[in-house]
N, CA, C and O atoms as a MOPAC input file, in Angstrom:
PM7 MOZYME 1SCF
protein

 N      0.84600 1    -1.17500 1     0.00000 1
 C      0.00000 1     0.00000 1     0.00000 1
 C      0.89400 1     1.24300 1     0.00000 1
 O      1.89100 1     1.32500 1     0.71800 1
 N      0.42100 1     2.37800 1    -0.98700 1
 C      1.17900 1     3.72300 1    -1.09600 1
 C      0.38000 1     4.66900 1    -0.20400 1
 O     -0.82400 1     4.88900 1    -0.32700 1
 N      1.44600 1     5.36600 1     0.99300 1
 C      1.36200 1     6.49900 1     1.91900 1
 C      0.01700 1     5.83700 1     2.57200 1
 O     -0.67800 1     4.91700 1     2.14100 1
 N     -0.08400 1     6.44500 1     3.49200 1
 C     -0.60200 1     6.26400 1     5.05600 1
 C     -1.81700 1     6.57100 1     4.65500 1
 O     -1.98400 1     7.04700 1     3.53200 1
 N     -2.67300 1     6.38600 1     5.35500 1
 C     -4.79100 1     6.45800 1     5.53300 1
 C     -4.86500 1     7.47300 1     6.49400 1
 O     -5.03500 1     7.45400 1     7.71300 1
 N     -4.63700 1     8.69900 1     5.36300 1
 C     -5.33600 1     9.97200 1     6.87400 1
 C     -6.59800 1    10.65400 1     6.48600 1
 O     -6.84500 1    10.95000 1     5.31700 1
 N     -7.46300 1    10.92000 1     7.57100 1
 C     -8.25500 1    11.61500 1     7.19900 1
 C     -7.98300 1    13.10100 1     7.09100 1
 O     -6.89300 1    13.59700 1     7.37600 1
 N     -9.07700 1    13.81200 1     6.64600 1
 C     -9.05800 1    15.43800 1     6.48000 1
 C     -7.92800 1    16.22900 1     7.91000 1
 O     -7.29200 1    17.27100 1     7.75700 1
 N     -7.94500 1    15.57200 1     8.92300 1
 C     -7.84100 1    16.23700 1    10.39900 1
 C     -6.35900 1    15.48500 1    10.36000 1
 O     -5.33500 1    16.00900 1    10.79700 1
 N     -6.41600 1    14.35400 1     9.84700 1
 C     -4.90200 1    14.19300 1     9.84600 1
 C     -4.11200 1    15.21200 1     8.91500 1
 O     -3.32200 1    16.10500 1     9.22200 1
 N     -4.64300 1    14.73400 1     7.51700 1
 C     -3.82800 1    15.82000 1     6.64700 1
 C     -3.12400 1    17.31300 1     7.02100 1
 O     -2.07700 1    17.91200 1     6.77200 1
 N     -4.12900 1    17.48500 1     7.63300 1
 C     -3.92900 1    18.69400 1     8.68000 1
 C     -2.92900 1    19.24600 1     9.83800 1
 O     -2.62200 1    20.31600 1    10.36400 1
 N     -2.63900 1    17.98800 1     9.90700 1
 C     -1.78500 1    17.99600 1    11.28600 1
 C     -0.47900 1    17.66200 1    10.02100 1
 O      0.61300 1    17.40700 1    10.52900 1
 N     -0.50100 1    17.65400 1     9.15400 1
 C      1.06300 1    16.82900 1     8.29800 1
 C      1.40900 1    17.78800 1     6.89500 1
 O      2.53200 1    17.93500 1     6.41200 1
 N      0.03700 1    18.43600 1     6.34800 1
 C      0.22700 1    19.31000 1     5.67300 1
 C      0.01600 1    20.79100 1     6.13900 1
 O     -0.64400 1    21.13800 1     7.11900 1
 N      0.51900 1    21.39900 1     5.48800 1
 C      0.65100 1    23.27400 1     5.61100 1
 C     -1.02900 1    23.79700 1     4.94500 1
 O     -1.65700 1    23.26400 1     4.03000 1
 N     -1.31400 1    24.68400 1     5.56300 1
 C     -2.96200 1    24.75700 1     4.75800 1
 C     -2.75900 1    24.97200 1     3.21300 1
 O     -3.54500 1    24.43300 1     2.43300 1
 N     -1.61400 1    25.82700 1     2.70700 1
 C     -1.51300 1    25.79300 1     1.45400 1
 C     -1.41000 1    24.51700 1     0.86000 1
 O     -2.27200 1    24.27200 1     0.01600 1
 N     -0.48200 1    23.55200 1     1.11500 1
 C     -0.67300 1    22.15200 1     0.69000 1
 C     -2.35600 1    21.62000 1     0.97200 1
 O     -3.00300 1    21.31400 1    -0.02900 1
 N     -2.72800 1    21.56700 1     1.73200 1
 C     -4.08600 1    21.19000 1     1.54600 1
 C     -5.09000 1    21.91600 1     0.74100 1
 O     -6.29300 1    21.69700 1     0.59600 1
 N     -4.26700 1    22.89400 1     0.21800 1
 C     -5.28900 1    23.14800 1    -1.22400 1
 C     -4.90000 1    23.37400 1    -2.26100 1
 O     -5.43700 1    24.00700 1    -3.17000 1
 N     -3.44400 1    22.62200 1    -2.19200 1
 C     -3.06900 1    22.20500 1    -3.25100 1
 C     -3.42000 1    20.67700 1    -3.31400 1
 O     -3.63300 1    20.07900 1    -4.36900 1
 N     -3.45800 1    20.07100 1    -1.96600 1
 C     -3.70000 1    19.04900 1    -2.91800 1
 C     -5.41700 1    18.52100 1    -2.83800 1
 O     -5.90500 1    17.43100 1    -3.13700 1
 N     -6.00500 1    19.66400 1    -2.35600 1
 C     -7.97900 1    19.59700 1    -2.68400 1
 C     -7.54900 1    19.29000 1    -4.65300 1
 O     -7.65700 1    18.33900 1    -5.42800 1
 N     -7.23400 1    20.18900 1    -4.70400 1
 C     -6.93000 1    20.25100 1    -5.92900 1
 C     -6.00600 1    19.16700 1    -7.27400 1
 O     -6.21600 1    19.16000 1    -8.48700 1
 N     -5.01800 1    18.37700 1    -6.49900 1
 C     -4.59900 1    17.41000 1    -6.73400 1
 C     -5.54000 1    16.41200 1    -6.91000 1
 O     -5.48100 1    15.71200 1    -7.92100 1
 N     -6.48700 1    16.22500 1    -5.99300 1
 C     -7.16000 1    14.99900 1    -5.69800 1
 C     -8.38400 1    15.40000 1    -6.73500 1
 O     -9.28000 1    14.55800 1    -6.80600 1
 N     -8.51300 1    16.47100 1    -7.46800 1
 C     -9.03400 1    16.55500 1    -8.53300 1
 C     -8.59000 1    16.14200 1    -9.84600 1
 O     -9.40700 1    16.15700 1   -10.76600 1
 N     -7.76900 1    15.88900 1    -9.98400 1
 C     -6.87000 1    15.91600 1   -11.18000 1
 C     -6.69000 1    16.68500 1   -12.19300 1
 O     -6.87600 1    16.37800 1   -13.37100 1
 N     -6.14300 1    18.20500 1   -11.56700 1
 C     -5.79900 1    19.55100 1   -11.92000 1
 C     -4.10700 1    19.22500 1   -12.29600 1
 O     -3.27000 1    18.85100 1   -11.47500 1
 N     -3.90200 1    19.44900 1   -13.58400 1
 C     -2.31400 1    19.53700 1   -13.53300 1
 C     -1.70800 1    20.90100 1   -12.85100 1
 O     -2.45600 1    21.86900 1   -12.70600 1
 N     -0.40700 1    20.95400 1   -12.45700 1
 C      0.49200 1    21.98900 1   -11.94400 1
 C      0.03000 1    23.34300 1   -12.30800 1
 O     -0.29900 1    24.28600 1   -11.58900 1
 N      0.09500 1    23.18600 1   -13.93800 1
 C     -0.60100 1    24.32700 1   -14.17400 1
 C     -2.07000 1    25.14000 1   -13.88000 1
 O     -2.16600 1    26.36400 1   -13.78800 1
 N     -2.94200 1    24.38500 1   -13.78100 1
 C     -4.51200 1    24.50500 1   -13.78400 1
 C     -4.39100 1    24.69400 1   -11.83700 1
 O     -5.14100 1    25.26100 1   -11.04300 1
 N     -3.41700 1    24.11700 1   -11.68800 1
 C     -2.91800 1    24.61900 1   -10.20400 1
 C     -2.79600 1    25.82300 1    -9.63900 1
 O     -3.33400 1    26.20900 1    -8.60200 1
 N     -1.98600 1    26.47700 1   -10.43500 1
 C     -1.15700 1    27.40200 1   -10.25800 1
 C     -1.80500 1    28.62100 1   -10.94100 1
 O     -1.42300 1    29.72800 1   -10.56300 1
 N     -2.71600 1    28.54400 1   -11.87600 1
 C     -3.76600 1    29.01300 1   -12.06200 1
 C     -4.56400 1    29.66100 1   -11.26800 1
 O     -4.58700 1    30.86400 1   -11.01000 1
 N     -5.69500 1    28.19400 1   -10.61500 1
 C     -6.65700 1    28.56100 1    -9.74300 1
 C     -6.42700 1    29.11800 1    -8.42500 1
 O     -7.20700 1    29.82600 1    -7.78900 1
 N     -5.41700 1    28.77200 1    -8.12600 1
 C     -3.96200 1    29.55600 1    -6.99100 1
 C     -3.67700 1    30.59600 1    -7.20700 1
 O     -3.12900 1    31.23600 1    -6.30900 1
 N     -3.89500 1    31.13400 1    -8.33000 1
 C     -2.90100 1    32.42800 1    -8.88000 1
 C     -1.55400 1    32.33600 1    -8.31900 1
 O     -1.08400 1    33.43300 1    -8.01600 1
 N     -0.75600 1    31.25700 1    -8.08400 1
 C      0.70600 1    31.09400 1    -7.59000 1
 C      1.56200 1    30.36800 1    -8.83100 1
 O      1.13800 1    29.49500 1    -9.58800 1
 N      2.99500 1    31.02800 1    -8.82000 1
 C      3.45400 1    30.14000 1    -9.90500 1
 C      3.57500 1    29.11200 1   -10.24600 1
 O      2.81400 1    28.47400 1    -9.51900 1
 N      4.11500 1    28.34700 1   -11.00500 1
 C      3.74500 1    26.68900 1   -11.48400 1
 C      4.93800 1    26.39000 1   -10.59700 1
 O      4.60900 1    25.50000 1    -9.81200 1
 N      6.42500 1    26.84600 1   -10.37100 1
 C      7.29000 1    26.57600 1    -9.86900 1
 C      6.78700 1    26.50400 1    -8.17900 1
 O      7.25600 1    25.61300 1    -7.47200 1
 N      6.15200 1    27.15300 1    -7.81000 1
 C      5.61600 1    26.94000 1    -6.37500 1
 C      4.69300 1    25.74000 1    -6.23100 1
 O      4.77200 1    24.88700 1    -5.34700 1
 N      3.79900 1    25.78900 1    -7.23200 1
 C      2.90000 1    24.46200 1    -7.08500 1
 C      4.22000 1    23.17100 1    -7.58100 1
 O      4.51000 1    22.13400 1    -6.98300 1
 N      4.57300 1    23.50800 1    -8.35200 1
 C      5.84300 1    22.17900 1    -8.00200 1
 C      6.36100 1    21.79700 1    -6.79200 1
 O      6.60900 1    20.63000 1    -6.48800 1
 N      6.52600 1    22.74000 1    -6.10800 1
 C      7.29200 1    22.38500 1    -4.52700 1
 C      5.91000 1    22.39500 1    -3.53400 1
 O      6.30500 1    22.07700 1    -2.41200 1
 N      4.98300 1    22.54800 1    -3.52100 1
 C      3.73100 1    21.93800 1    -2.77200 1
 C      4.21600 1    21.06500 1    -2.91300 1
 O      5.05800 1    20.63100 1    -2.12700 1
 N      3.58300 1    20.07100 1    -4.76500 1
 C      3.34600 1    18.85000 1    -5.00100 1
 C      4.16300 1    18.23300 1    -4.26900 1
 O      3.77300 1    17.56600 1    -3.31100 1
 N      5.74300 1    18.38000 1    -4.67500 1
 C      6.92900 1    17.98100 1    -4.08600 1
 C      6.56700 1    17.49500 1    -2.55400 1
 O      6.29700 1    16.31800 1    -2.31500 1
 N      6.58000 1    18.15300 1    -1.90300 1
 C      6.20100 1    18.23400 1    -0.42400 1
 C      5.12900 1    17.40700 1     0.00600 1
 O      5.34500 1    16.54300 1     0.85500 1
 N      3.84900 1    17.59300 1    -0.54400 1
 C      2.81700 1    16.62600 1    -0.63400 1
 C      3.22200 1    15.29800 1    -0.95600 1
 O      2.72800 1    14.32700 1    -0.38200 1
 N      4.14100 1    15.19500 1    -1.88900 1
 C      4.14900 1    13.61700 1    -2.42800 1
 C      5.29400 1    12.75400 1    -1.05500 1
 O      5.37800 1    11.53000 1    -0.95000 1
 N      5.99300 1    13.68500 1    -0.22000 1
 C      7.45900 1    13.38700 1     0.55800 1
 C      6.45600 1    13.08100 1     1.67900 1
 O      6.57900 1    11.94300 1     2.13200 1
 N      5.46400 1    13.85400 1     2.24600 1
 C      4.58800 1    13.92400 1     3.11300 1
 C      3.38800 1    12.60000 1     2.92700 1
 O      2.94900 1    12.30700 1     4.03900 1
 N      2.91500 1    11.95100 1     2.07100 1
 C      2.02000 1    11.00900 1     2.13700 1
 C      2.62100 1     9.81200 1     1.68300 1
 O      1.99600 1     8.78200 1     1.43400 1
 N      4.13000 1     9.99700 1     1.55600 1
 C      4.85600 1     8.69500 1     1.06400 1
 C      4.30200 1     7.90200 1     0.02400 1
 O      4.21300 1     6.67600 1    -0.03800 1
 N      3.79300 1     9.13500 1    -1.12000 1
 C      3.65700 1     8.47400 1    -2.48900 1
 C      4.99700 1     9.00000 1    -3.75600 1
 O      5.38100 1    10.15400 1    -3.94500 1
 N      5.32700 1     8.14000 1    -4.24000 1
 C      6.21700 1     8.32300 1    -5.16700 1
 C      6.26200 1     8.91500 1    -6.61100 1
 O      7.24400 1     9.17800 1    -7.30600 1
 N      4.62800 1     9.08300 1    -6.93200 1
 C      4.20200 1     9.58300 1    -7.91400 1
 C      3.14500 1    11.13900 1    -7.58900 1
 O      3.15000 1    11.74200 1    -6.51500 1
 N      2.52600 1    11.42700 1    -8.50000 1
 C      1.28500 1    12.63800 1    -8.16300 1
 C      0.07300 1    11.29000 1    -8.44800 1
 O     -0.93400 1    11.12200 1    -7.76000 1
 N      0.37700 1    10.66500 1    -9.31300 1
 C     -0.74500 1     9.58300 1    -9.68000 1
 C     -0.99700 1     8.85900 1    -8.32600 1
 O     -2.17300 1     8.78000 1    -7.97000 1
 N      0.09100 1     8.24900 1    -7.42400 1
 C      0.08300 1     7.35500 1    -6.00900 1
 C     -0.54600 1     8.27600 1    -5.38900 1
 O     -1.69300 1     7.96200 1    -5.07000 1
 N     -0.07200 1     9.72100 1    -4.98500 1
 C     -1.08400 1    10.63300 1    -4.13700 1
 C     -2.48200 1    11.11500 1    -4.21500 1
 O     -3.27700 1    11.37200 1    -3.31100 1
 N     -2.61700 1    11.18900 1    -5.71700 1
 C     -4.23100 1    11.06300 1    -5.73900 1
 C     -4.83700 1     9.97500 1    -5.43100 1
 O     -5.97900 1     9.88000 1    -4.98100 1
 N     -3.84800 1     8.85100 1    -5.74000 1
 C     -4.65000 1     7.88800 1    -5.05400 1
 C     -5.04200 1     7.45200 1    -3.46900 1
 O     -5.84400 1     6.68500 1    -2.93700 1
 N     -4.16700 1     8.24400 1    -3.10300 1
 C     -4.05300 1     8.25400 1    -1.11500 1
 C     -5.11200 1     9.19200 1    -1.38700 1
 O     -6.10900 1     8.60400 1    -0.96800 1
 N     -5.44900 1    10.21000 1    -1.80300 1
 C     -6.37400 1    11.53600 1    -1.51500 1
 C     -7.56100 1    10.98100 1    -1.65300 1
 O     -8.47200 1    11.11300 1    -0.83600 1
 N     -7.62800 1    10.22900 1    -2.85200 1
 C     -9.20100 1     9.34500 1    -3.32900 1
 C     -9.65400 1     8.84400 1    -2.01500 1
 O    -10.65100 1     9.19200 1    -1.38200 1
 N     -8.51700 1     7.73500 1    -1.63000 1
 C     -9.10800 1     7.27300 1    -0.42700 1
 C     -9.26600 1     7.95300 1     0.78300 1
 O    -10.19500 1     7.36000 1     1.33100 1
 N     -8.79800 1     9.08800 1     1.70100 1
 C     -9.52000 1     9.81100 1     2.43300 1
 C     -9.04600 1    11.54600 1     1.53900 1
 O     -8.07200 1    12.29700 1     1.50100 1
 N    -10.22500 1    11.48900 1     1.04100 1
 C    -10.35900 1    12.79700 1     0.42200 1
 C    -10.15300 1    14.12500 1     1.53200 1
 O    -10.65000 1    14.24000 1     2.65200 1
 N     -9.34200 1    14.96700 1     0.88400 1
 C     -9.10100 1    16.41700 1     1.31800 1
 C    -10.64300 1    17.21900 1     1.32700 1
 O    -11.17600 1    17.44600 1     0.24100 1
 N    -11.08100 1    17.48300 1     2.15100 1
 C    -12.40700 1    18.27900 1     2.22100 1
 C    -12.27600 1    19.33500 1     2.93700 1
 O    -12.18400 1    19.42700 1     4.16100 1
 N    -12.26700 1    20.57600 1     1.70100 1
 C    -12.55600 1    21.83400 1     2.18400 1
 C    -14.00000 1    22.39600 1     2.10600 1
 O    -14.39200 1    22.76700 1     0.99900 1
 N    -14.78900 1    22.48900 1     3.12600 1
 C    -16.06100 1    23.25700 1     3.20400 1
 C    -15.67800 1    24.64800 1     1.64400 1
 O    -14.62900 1    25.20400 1     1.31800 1
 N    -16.82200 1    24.71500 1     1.18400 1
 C    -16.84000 1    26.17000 1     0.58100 1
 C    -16.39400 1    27.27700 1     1.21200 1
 O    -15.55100 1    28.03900 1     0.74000 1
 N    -17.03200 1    27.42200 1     2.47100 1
 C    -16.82100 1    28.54700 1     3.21900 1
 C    -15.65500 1    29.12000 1     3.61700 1
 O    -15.22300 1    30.26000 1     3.78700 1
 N    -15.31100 1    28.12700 1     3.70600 1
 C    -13.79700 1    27.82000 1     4.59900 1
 C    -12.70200 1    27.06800 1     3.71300 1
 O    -12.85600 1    26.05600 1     3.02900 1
 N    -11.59800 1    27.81000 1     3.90400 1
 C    -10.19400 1    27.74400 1     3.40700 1
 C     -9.24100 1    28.00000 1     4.50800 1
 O     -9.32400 1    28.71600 1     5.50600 1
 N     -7.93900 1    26.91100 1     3.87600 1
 C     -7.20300 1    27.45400 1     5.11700 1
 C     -6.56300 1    28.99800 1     5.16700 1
 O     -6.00500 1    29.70300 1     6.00700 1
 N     -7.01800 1    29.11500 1     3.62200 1
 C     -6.45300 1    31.06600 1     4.33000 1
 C     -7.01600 1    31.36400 1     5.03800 1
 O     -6.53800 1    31.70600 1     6.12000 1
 N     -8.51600 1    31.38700 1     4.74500 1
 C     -9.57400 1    32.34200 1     5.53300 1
 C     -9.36600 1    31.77500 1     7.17500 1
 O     -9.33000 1    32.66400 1     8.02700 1
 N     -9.22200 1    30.25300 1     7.67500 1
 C     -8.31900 1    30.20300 1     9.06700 1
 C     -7.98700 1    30.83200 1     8.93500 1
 O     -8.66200 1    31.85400 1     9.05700 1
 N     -6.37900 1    30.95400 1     8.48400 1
 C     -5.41300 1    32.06800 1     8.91700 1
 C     -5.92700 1    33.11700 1     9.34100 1
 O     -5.63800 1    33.50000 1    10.47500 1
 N     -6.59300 1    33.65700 1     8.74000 1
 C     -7.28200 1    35.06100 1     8.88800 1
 C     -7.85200 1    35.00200 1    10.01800 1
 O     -7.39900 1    35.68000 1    10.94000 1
 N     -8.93600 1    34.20700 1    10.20100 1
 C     -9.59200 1    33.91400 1    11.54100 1
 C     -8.65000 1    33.84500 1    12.85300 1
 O     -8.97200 1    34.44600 1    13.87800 1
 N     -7.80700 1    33.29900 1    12.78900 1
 C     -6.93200 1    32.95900 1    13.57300 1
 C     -5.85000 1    34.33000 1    14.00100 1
 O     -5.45700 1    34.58300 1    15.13900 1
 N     -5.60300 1    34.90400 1    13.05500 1
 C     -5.50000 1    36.24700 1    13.23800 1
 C     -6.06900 1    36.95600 1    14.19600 1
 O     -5.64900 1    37.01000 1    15.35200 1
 N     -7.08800 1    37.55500 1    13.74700 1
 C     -7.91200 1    37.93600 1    14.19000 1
 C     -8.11600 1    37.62100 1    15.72100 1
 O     -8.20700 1    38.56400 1    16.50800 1
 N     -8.17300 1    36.62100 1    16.05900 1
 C     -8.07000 1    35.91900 1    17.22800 1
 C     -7.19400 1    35.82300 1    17.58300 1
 O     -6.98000 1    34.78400 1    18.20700 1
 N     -6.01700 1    36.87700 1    17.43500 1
 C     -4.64400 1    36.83300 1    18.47500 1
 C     -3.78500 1    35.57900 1    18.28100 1
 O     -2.59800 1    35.66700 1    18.59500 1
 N     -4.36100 1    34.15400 1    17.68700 1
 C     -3.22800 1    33.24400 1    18.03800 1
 C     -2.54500 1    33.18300 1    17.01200 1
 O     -2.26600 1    32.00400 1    16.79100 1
 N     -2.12800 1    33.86000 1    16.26500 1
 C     -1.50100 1    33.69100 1    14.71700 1
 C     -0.95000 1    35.34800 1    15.00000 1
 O     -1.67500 1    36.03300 1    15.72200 1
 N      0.11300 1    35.87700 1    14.52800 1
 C      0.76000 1    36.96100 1    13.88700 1
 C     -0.47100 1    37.50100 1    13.04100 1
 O     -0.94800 1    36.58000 1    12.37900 1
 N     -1.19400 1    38.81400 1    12.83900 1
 C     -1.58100 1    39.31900 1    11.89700 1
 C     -1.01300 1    39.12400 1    10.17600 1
 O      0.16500 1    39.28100 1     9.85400 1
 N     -1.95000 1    38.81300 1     9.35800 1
 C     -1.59500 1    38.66600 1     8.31000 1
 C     -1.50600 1    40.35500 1     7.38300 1
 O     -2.49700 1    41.07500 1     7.50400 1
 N     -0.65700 1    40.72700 1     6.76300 1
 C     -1.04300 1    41.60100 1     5.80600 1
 C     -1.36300 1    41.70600 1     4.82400 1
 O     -0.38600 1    41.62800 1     4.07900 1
 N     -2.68000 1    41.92600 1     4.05200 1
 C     -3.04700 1    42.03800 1     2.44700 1
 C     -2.69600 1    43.24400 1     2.08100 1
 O     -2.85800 1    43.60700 1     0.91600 1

């Protein structure tokens, strides 16, 4: 079996919130680009997510990690993103203020 069985709350605890929406998005089967796109971040950054994501779920491919994702899928509510945490969290003193 390729990379570990985590759920959403694990992912969480192992990925960075940006990785978890990079790889909401992975587990779609969005290439780098269509990534980096819907990110508005460069393709070279969504490379080093992926990178990171794939070192992090101990899959050797992007194909093996979607397949870990298939099986406990990344679920981001609409509402909620891990920026908008951040923000929240902000806001709430336990995080450094963010600046836009």
């Amino acid at each position: 079996m390729i990379g570990p069985l985590l759920g959403p709350l694990e992912y969480g605890s192992r990925l960075t919130s940006r990785e978890l929406e990079v790889a909401a998005l992975l587990q779609e089967g969005l290439s780098n680009k269509q990534i980096a796109n819907r990110l508005t971040i460069q393709m070279a950054t969504v490379k080093n997510h992926v990178h990171s994501i794939l070192a992090k779920l101990d899959a050797p491919t992007r194909t093996d990690a979607a397949a870990v994702l298939r099986r406990r899928p990344v679920e981001l509510a609409p509402a909620w993103t891990p920026r908008a945490a951040d923000h929240l969290a902000a806001a709430e003193g336990s995080i450094p203020a963010l600046r836009i």
